[in-house]
C-alpha positions as CSV (number, residue, x, y, z in Angstrom):
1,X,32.6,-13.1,49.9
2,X,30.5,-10.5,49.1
3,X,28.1,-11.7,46.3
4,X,25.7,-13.5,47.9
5,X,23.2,-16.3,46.2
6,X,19.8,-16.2,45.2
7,X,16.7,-17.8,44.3
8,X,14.0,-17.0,42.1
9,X,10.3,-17.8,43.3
10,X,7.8,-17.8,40.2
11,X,3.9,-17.9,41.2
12,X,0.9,-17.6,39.3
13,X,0.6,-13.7,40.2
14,X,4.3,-13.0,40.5
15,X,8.0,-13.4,40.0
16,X,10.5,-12.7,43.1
17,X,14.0,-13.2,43.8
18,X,15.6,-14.1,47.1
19,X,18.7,-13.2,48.8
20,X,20.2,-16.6,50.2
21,X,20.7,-18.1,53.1
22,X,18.8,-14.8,54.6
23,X,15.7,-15.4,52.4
24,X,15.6,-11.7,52.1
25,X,13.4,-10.3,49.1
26,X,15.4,-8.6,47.0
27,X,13.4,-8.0,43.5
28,X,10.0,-8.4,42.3
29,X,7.5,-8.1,39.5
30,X,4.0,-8.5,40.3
31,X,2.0,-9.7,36.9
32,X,-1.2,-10.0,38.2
33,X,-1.0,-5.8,39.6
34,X,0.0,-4.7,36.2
35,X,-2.2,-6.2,34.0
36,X,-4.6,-8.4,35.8
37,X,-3.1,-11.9,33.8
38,X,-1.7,-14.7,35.4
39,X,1.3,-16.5,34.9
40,X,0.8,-20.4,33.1
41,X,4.6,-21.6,31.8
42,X,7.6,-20.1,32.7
43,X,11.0,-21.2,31.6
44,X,14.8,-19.8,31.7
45,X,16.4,-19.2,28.5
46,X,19.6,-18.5,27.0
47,X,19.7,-15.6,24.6
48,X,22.8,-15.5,22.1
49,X,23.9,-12.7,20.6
50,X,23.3,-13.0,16.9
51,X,26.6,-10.6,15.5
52,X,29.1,-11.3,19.5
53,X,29.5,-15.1,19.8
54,X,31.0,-14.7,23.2
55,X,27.7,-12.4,24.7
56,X,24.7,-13.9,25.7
57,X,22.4,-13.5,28.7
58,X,19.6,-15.5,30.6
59,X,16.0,-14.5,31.0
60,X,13.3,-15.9,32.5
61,X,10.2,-16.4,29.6
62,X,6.7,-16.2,30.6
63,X,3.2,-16.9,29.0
64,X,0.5,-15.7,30.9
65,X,-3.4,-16.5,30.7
66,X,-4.3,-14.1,28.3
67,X,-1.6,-15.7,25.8
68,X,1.0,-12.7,25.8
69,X,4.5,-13.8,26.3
70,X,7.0,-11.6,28.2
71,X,11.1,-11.8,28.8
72,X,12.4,-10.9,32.2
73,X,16.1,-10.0,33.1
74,X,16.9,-12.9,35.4
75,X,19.4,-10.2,37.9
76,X,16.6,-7.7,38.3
77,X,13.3,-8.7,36.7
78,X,13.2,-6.1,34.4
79,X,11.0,-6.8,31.7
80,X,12.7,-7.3,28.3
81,X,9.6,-7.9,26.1
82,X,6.1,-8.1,25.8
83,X,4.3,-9.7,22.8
84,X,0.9,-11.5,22.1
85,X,1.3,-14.6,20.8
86,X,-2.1,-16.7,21.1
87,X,-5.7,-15.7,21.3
88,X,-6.9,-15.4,24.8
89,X,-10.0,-17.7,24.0
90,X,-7.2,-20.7,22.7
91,X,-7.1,-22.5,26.0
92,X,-5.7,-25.6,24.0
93,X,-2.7,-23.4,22.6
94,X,-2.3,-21.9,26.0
95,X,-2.0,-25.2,27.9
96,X,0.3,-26.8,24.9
97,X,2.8,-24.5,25.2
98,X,6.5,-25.4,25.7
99,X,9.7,-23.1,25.8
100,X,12.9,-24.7,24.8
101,X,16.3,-23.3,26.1
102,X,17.2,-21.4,23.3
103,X,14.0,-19.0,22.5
104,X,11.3,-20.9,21.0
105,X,8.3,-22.1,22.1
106,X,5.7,-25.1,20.4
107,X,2.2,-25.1,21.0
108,X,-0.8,-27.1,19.3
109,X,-2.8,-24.6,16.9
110,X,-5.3,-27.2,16.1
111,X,-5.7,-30.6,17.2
112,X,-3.2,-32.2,14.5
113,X,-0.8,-29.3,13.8
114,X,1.7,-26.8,15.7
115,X,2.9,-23.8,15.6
116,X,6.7,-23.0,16.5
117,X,7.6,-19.1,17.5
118,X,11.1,-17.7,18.4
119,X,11.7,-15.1,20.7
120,X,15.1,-14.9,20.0
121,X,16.6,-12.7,16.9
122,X,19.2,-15.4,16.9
123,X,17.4,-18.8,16.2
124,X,14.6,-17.9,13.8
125,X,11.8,-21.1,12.7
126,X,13.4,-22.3,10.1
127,X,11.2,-25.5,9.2
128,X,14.2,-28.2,8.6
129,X,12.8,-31.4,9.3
130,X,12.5,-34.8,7.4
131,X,10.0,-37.8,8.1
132,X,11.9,-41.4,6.9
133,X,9.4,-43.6,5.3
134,X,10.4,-47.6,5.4
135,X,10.5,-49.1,2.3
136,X,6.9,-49.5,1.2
137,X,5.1,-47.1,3.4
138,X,4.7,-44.9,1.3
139,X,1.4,-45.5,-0.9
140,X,2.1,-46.4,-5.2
141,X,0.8,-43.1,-7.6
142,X,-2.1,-44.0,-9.4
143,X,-1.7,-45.0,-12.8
144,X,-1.4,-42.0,-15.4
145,X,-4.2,-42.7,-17.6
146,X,-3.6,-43.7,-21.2
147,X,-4.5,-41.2,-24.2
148,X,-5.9,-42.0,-27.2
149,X,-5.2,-39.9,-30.2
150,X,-7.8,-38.3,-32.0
151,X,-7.8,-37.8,-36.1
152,X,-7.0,-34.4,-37.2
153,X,-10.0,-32.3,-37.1
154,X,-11.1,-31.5,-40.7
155,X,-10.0,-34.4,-42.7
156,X,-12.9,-34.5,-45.5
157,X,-14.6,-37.6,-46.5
158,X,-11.5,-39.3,-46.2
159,X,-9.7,-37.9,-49.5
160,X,-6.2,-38.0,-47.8
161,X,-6.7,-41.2,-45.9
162,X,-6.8,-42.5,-49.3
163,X,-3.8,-40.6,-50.8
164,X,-2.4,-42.2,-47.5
165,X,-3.3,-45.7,-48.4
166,X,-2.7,-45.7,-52.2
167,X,1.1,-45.6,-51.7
168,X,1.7,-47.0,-48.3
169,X,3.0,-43.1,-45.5
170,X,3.1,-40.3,-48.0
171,X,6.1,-38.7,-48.0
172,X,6.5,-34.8,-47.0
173,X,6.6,-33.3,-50.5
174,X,3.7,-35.7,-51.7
175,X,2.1,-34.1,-48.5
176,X,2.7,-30.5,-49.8
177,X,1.6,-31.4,-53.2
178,X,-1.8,-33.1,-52.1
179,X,-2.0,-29.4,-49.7
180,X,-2.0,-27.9,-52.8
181,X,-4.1,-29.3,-55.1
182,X,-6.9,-29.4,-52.6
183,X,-6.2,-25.7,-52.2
184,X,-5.4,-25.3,-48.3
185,X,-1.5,-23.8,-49.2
């Protein structure tokens, strides 16, 4: 047997794997040395391959203090990716964050809302989700107000009011004639 086990040791300052059952170091990446940040969540997570089905490979994902995310090859902790993805100052969004399995990762942007990012080309935020109300939870619209109508703007002194009431609803050539005779055709 000549592959041998390993485990993968993941500290605030550094990332190191382990040769089993000798407990012999075999890789390591040392975080704080490079850029003076400190690791706060890691996860492993399973990249697919968005045009090969059957490739996809495992990293380890890492947000550090200053809020910059980086992707490490789990076999020799190469690093994959570097990206900033919160404000340094955003210790809220910092302590929030989550990874899930597949590339993405949830953290609170203010107190009431969150923010979703992928690191994956694969499964991009795509925001498809639904909230079920019971029946009559949701609140009634208010009432649309009613309009009144107003009389036509310009109607003098009543004239056609009374060509109006003299016969009842003038009819569309009496209409044209009265136009007309008053001299607005």
């Amino acid at each position: 047997m000549s592959s041998h086990h390993s485990v993968i040791i993941c500290s605030e300052e550094q990332l190191k794997i382990f040769t089993l059952p000798q407990l012999k170091a075999k890789w390591k990446f040392k975080l704080t040395a490079v850029d003076g940040s400190r690791i706060r969540k890691v996860a492993f997570v399973n990249f697919r391959s968005r045009s090969d089905e059957n490739y996809s490979e495992n990293d380890i994902a890492c947000l550090s203090n200053l809020g910059e995310l980086s992707v490490y090859s789990v076999s020799t902790l190469r690093q994959q990716m570097q990206a900033s993805a919160i404000r340094r100052e955003d210790i809220n969004g910092i302590t929030s964050f989550i990874f899930t399995r597949y590339g993405q990762g949830f953290f609170l942007l203010t107190s009431s809302e969150y923010q979703r990012i992928s690191l994956s080309a694969r499964t991009q935020g795509e925001p498809t989700c639904t909230l079920e109300l019971a029946e009559g939870m949701r609140p009634e619209p208010p009432p649309e107000p009613e309009t009144e109508t107003e009389p036509e703007a310009g109607a003098e002194g009543g004239e056609e009011q009374q060509a109006k009431e003299g016969e009842g609803e003038a009819t569309q050539g009496e209409q044209y004639d009265y136009e007309i005779y008053r001299g607005t055709k």
